[in-house]
C-alpha positions in Angstrom: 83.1 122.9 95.5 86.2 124.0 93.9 88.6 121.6 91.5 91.0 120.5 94.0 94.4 118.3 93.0 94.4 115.3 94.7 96.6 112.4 94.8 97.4 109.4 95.7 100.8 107.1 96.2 100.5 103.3 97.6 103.9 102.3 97.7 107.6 103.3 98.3 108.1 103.9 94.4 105.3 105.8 93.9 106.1 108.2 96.8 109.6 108.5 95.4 108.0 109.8 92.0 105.6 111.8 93.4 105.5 115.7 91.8 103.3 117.8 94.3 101.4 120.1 92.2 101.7 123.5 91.8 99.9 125.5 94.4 99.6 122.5 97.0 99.7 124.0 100.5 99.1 121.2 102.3 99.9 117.3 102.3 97.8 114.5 104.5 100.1 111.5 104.7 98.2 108.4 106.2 100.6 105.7 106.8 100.3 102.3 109.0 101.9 102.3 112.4 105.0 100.5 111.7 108.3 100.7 110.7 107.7 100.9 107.0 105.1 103.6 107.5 106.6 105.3 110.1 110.0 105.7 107.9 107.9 106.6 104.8 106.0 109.9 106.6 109.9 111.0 107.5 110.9 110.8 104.4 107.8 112.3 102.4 107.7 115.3 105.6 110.8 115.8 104.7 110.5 116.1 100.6 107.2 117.9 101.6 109.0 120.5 103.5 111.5 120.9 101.3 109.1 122.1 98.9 107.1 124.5 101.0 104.4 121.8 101.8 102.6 121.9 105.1 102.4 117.8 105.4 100.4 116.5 108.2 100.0 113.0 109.4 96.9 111.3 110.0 97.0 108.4 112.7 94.4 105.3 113.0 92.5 104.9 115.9 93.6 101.1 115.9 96.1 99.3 113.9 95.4 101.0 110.7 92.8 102.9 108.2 91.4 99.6 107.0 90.8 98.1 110.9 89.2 101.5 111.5 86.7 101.5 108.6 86.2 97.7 109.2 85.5 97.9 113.1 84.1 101.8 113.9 82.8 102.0 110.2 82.6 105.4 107.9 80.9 107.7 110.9 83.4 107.2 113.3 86.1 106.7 111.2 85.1 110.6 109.3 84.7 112.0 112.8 88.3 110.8 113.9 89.8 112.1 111.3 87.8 115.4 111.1 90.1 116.1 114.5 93.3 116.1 113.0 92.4 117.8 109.6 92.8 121.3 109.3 89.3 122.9 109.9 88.7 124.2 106.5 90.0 120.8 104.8 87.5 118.8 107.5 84.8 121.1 105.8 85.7 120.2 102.2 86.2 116.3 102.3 83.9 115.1 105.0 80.1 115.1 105.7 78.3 116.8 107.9 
């Protein structure tokens, strides 16, 4: 598999500092279903955008990512999201 740049940002000041690397094509922004969340993937589309970055929201079956590990566990939760990745990402990141 080939080195790919990954990262991660928890909060609303690390999403303000993030630098999208050279290269990146494409951005996966899981966020909960609220307010907060909901404001936070308009904002980081937008910066995405605005940078030539495909970004892409991934939604929860339930309330969030952590309900849906807890309750449908890594199977389902990896074959709910393998439906809204791009086909060649689903490929990369997730089993089998």
């Amino acid at each position: 598999m080939p080195a790919l740049p990954v990262a991660a940002a928890t909060s609303a000041n690390h999403l303000a500092g993030l630098i999208f690397p050279s290269g990146c094509r494409r951005l996966y922004i899981a966020a909960d279903a609220d307010a907060a969340g909901r404001h936070g993937i308009e904002r980081l589309s937008q910066r995405a955008g605005a940078a030539g970055v495909l970004a892409l929201e991934l939604r929860p079956r339930l309330g969030d990512f952590n309900d849906d590990l807890r309750h449908l566990g890594p199977t389902h939760l990896a074959a709910w999201l393998s439906d809204q990745l791009v086909p060649e990402d689903a490929r990369l990141f997730l089993p089998s």
